[in-house]
mmJSON file of the N, C-alpha and C atoms, coordinates in Angstrom:
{"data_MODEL":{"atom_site":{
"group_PDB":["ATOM","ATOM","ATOM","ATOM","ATOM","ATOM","ATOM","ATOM","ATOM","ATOM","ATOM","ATOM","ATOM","ATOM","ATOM","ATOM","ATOM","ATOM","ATOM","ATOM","ATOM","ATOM","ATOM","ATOM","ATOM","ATOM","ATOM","ATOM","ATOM","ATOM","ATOM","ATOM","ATOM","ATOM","ATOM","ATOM","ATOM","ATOM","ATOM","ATOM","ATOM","ATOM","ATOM","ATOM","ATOM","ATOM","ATOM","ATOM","ATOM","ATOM","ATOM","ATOM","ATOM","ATOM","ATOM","ATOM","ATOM","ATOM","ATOM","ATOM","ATOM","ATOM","ATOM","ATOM","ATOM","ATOM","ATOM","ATOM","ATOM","ATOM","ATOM","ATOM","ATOM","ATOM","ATOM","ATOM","ATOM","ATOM","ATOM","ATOM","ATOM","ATOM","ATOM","ATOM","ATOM","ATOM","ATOM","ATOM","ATOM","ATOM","ATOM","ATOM","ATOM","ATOM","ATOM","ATOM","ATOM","ATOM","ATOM","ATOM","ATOM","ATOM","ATOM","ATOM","ATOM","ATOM","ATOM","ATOM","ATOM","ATOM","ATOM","ATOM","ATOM","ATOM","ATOM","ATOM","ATOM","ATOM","ATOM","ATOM","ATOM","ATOM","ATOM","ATOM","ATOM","ATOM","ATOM","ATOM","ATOM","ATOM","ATOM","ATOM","ATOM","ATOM","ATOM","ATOM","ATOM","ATOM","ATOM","ATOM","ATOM","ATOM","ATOM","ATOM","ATOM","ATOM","ATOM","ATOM","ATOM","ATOM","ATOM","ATOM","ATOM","ATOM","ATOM","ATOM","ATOM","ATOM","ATOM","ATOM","ATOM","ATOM","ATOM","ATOM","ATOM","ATOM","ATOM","ATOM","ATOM","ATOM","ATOM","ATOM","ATOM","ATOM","ATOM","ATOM","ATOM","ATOM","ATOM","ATOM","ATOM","ATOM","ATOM","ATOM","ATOM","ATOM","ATOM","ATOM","ATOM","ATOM","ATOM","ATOM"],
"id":[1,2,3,4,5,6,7,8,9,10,11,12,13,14,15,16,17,18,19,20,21,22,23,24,25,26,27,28,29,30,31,32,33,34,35,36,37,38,39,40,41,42,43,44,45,46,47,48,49,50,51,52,53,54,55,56,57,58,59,60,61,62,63,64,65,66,67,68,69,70,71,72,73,74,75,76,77,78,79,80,81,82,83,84,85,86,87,88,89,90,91,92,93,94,95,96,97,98,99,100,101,102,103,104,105,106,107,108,109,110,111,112,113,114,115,116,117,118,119,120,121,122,123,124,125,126,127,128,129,130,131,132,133,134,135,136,137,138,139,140,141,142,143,144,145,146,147,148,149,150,151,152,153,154,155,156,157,158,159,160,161,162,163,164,165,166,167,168,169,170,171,172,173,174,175,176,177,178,179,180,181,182,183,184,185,186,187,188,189,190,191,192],
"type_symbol":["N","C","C","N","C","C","N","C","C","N","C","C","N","C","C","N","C","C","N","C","C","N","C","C","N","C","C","N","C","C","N","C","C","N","C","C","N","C","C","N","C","C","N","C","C","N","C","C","N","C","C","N","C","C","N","C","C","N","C","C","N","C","C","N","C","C","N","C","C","N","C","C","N","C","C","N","C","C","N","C","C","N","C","C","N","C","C","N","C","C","N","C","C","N","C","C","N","C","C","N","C","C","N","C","C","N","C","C","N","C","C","N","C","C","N","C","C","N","C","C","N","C","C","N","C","C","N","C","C","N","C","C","N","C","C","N","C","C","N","C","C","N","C","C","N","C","C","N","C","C","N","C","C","N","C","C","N","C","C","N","C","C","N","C","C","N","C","C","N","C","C","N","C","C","N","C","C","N","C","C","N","C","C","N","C","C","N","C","C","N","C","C"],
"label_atom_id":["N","CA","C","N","CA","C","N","CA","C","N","CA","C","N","CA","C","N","CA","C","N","CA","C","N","CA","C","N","CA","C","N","CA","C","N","CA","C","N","CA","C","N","CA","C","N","CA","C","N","CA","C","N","CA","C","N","CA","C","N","CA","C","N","CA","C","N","CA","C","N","CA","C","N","CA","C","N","CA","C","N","CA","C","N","CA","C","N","CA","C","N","CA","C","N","CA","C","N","CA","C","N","CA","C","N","CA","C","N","CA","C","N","CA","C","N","CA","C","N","CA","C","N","CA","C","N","CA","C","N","CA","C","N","CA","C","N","CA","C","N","CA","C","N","CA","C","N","CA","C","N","CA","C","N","CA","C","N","CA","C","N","CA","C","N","CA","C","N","CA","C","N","CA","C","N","CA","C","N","CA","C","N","CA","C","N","CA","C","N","CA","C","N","CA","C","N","CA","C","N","CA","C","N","CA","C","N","CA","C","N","CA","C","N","CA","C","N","CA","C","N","CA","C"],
"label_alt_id":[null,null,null,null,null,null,null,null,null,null,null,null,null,null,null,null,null,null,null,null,null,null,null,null,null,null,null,null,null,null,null,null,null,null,null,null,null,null,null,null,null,null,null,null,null,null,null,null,null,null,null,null,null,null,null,null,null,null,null,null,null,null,null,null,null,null,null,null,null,null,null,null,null,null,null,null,null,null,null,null,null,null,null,null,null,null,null,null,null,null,null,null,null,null,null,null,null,null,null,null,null,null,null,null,null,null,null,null,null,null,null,null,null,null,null,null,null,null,null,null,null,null,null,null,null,null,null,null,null,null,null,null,null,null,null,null,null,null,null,null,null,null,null,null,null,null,null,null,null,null,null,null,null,null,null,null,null,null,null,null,null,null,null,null,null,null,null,null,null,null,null,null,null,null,null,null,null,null,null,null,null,null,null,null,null,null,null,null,null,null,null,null],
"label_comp_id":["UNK","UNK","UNK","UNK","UNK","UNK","UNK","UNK","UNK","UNK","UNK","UNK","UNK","UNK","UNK","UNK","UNK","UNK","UNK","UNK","UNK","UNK","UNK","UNK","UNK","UNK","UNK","UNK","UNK","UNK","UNK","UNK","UNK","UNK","UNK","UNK","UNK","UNK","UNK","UNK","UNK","UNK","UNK","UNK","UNK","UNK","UNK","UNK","UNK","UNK","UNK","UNK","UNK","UNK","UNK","UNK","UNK","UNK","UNK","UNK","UNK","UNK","UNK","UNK","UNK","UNK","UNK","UNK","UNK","UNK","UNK","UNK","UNK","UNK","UNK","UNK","UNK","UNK","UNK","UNK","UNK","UNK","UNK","UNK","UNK","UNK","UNK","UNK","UNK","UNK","UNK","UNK","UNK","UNK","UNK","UNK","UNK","UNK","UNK","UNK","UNK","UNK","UNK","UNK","UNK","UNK","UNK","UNK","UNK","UNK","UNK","UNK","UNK","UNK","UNK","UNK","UNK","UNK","UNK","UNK","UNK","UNK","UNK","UNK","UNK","UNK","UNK","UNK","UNK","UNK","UNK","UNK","UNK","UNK","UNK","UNK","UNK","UNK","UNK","UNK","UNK","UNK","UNK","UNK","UNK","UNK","UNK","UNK","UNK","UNK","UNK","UNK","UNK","UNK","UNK","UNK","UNK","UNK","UNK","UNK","UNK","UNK","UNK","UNK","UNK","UNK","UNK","UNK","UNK","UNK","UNK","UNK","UNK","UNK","UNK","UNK","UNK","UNK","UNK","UNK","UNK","UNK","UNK","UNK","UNK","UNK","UNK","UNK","UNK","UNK","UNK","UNK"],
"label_asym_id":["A","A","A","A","A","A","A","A","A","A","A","A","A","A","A","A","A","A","A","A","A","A","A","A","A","A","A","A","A","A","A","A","A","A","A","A","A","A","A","A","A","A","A","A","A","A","A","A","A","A","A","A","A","A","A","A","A","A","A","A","A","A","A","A","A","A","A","A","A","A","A","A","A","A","A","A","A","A","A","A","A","A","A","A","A","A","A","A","A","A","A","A","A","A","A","A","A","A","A","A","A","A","A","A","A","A","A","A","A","A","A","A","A","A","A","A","A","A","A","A","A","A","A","A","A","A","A","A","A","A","A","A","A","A","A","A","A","A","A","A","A","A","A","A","A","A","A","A","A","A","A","A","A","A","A","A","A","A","A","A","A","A","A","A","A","A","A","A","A","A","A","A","A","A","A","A","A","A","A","A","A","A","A","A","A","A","A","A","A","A","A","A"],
"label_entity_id":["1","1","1","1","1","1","1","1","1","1","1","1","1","1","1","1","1","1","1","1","1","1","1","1","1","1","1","1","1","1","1","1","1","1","1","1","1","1","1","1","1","1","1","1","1","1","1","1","1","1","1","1","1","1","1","1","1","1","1","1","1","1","1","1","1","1","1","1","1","1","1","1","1","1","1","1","1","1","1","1","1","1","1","1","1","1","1","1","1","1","1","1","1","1","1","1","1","1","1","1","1","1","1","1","1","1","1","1","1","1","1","1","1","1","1","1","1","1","1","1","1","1","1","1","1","1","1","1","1","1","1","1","1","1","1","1","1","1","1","1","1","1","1","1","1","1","1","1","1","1","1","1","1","1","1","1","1","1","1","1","1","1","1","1","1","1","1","1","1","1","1","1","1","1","1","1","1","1","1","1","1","1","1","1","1","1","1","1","1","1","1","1"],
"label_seq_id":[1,1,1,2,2,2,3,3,3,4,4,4,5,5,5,6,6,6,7,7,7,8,8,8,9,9,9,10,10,10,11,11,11,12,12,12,13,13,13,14,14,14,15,15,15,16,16,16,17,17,17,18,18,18,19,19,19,20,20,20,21,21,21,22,22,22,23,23,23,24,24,24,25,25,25,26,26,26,27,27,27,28,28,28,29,29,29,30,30,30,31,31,31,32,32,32,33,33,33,34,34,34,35,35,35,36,36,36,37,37,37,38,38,38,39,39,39,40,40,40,41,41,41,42,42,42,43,43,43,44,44,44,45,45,45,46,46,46,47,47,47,48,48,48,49,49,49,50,50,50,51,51,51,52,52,52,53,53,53,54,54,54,55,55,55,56,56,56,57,57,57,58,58,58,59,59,59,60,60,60,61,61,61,62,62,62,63,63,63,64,64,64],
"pdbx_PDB_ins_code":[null,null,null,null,null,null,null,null,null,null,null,null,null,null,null,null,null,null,null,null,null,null,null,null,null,null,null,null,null,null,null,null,null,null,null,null,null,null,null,null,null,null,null,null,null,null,null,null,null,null,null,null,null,null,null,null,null,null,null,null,null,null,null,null,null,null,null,null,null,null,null,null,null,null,null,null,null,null,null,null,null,null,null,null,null,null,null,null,null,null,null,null,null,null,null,null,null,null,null,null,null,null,null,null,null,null,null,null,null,null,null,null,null,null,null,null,null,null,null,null,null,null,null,null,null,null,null,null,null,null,null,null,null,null,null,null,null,null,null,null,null,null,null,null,null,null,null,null,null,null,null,null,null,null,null,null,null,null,null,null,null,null,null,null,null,null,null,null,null,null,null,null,null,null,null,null,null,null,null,null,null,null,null,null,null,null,null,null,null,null,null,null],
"Cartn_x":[0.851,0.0,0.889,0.665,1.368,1.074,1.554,1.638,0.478,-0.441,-1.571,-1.315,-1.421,-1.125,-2.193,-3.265,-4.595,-4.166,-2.811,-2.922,-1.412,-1.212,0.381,1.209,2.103,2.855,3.655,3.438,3.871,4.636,5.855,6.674,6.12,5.775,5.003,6.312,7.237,8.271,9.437,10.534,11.263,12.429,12.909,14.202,15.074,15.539,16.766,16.504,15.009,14.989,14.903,15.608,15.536,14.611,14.592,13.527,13.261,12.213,11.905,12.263,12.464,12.927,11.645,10.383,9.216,8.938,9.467,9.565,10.376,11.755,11.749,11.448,11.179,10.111,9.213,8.243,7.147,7.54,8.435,8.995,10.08,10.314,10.893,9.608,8.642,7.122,6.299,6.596,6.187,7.474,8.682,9.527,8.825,8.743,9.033,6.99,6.162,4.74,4.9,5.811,5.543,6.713,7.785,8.851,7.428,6.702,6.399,5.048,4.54,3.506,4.449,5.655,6.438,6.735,7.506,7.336,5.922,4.891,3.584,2.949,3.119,3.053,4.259,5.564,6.77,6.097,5.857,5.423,3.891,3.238,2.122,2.541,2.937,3.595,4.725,5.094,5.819,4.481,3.685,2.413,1.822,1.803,0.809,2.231,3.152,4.248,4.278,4.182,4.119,3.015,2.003,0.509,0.39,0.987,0.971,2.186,3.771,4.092,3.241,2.821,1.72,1.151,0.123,-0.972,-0.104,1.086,1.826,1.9,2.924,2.913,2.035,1.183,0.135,-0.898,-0.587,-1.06,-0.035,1.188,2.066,2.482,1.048,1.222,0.729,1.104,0.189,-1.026,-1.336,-1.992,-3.313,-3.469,-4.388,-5.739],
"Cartn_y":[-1.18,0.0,1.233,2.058,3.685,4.374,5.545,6.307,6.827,7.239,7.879,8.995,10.391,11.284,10.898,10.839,10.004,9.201,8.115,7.161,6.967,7.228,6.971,5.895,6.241,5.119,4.04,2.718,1.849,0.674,0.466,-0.892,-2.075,-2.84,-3.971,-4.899,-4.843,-5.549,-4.863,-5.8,-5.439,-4.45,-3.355,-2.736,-3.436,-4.685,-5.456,-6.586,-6.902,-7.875,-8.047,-8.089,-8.406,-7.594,-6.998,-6.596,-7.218,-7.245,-7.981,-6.8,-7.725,-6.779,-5.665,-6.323,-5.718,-4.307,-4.603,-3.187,-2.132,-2.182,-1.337,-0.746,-1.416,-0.922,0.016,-0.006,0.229,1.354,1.531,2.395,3.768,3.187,4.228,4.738,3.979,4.527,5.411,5.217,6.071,7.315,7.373,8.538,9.507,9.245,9.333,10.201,9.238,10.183,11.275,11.589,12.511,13.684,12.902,14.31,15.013,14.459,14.752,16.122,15.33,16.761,17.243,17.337,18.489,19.27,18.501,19.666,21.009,19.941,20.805,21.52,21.55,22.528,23.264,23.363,24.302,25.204,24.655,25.716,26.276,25.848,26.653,27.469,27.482,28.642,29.566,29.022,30.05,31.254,30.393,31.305,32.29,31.64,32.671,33.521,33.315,34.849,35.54,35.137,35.889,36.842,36.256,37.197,38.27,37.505,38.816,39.693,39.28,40.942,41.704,40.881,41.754,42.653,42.281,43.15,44.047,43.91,44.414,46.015,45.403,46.388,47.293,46.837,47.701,48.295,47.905,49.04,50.017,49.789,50.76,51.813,51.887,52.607,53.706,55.21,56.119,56.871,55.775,56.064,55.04,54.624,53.751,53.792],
"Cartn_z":[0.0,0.0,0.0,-0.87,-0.639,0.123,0.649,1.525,1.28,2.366,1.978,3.278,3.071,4.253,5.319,5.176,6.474,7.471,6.68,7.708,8.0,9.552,9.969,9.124,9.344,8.564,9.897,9.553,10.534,9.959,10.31,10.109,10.499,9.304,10.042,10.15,10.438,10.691,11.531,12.029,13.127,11.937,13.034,11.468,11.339,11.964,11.621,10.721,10.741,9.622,8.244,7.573,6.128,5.1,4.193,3.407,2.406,1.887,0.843,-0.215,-1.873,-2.737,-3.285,-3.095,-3.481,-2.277,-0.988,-0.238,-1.006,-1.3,-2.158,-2.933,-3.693,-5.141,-4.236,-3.323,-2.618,-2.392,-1.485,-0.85,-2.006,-3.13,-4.31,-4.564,-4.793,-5.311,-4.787,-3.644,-2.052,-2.429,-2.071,-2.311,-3.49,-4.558,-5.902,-5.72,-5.213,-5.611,-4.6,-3.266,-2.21,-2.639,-3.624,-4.689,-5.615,-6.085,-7.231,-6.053,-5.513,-4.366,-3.57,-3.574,-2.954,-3.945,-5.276,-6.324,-6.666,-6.838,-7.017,-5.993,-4.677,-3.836,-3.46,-4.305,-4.32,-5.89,-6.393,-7.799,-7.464,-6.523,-5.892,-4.614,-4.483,-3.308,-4.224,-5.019,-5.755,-6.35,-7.084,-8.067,-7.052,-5.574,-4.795,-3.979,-4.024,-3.802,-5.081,-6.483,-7.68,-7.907,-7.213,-6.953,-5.671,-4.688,-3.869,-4.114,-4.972,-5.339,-6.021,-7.135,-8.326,-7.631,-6.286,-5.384,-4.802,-4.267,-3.311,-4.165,-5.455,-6.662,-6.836,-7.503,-7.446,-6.218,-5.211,-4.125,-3.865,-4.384,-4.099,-5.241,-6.347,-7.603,-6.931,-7.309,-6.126,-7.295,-8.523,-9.341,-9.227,-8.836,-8.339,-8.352],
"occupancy":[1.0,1.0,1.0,1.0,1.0,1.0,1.0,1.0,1.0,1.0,1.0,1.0,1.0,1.0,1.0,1.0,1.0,1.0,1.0,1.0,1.0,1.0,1.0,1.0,1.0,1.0,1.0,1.0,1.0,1.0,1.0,1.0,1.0,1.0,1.0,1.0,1.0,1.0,1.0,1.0,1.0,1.0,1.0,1.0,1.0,1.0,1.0,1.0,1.0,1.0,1.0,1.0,1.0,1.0,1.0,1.0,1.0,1.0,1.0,1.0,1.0,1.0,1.0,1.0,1.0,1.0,1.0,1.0,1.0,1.0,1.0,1.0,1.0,1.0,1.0,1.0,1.0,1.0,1.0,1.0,1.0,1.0,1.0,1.0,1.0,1.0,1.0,1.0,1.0,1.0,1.0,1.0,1.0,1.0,1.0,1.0,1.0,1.0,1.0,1.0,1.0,1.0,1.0,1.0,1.0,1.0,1.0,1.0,1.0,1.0,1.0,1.0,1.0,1.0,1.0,1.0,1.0,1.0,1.0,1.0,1.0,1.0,1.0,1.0,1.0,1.0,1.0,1.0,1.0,1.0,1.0,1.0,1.0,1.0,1.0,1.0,1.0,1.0,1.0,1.0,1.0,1.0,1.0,1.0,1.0,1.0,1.0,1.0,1.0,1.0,1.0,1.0,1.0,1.0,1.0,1.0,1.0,1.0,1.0,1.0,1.0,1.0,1.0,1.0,1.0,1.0,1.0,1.0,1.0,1.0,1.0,1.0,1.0,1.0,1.0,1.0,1.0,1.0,1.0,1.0,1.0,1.0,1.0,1.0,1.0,1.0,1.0,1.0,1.0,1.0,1.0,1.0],
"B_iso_or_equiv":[0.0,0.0,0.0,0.0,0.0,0.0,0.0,0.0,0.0,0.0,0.0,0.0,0.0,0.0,0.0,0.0,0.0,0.0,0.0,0.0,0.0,0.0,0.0,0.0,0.0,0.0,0.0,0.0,0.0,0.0,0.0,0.0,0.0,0.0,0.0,0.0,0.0,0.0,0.0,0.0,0.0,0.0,0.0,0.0,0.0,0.0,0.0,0.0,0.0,0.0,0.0,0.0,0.0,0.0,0.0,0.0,0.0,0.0,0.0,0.0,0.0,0.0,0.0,0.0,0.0,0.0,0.0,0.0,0.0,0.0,0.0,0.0,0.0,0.0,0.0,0.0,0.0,0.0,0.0,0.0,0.0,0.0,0.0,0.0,0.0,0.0,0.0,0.0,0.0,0.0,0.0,0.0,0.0,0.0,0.0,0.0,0.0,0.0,0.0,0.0,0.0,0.0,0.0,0.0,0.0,0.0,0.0,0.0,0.0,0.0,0.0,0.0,0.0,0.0,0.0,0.0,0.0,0.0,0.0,0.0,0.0,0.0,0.0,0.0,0.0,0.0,0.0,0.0,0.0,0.0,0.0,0.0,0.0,0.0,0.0,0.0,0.0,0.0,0.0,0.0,0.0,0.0,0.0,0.0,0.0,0.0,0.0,0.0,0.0,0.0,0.0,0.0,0.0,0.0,0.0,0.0,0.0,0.0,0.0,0.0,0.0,0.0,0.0,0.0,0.0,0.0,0.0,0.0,0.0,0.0,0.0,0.0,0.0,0.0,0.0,0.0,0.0,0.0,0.0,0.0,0.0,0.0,0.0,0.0,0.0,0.0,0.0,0.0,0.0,0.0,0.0,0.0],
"pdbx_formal_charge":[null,null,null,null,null,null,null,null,null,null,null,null,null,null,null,null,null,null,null,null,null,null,null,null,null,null,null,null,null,null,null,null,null,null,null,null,null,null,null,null,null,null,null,null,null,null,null,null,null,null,null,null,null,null,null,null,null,null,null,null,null,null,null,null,null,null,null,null,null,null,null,null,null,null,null,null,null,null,null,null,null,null,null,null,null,null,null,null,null,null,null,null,null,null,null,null,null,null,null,null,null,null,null,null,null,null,null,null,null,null,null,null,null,null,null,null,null,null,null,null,null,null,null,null,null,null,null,null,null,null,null,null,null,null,null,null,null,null,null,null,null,null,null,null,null,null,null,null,null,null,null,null,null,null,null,null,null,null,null,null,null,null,null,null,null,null,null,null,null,null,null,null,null,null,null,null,null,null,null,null,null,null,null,null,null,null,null,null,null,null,null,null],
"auth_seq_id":[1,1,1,2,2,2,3,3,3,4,4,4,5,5,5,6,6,6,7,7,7,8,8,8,9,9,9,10,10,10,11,11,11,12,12,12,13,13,13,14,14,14,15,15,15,16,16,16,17,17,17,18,18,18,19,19,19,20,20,20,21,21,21,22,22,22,23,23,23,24,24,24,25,25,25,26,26,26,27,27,27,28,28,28,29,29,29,30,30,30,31,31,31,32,32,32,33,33,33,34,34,34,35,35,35,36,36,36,37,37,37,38,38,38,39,39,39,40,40,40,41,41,41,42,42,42,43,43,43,44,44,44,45,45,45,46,46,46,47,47,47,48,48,48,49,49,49,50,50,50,51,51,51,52,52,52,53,53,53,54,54,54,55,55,55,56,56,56,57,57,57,58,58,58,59,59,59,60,60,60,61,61,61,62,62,62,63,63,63,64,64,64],
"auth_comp_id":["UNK","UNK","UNK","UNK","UNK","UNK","UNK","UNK","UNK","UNK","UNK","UNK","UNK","UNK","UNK","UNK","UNK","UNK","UNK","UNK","UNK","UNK","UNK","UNK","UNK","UNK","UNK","UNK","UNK","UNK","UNK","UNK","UNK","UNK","UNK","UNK","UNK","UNK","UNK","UNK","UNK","UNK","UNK","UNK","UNK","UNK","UNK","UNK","UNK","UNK","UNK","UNK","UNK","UNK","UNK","UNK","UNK","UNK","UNK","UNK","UNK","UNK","UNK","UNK","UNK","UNK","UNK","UNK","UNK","UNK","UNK","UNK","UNK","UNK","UNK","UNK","UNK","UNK","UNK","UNK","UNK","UNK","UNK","UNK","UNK","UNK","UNK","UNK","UNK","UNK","UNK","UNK","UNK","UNK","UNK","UNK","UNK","UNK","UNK","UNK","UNK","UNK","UNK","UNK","UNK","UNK","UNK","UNK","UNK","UNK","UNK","UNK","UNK","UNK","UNK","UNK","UNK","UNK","UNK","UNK","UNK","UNK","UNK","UNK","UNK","UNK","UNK","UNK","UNK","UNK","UNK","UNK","UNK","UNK","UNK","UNK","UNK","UNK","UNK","UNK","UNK","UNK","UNK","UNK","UNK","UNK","UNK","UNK","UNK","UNK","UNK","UNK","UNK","UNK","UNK","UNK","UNK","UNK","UNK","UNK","UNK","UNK","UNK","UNK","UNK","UNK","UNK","UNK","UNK","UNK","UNK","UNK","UNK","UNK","UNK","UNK","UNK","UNK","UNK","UNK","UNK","UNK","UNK","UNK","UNK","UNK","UNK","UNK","UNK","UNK","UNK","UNK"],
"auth_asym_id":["A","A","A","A","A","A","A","A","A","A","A","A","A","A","A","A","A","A","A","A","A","A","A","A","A","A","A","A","A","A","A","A","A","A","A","A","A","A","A","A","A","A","A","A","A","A","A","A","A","A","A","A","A","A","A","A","A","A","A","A","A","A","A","A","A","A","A","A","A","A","A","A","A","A","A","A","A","A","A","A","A","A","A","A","A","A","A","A","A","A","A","A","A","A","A","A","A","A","A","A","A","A","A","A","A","A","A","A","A","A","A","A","A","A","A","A","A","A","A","A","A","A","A","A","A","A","A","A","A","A","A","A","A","A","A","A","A","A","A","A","A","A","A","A","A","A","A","A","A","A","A","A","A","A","A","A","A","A","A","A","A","A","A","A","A","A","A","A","A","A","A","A","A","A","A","A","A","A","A","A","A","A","A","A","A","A","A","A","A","A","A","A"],
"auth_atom_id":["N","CA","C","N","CA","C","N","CA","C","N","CA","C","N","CA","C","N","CA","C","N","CA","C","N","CA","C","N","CA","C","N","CA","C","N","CA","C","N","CA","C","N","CA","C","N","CA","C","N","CA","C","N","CA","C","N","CA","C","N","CA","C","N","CA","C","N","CA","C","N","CA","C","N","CA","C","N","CA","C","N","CA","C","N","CA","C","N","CA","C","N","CA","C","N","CA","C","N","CA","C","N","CA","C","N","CA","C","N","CA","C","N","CA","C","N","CA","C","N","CA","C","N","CA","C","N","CA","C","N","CA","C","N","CA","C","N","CA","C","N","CA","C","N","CA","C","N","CA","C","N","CA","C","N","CA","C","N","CA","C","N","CA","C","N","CA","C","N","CA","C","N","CA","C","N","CA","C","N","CA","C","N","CA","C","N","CA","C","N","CA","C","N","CA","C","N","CA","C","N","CA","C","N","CA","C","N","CA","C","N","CA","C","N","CA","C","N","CA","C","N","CA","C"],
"pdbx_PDB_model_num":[1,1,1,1,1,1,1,1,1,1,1,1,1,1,1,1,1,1,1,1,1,1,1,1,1,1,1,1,1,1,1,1,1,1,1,1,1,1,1,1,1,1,1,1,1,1,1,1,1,1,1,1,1,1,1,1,1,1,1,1,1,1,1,1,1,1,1,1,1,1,1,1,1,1,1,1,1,1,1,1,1,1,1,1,1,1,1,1,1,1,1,1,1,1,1,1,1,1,1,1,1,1,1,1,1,1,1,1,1,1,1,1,1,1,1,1,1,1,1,1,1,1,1,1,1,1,1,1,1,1,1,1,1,1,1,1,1,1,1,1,1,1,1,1,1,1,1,1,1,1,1,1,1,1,1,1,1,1,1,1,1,1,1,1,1,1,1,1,1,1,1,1,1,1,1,1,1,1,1,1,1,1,1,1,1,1,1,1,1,1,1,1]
}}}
């Protein structure tokens, strides 16, 4: 199962024992979808600082 933000994440196994090769995979798949929504909420926080200079800007036109 992938990471779903709702539900804690829990080791169903001890950390010294062995992984299976399919945890990896799991776990790149898990990395790889939570890069990809860190990217897209880094380029949405970029768009909404690009909007509030715009406002900033223009409240500071004294033509307004």
């Amino acid at each position: 199962m992938l990471f779903h933000p709702d539900q804690p994440f829990e080791m169903p196994f001890h950390p010294d024992q062995p992984l299976e090769p399919a945890v990896g995979v799991v776990l790149a798949a898990e990395a790889a979808l939570l890069e990809a929504r860190l990217r897209m909420l880094r380029e949405a926080l970029d768009s909404i600082d690009a909007r509030i200079a715009a406002v900033t800007e223009e409240l500071r036109r004294p033509d307004r």
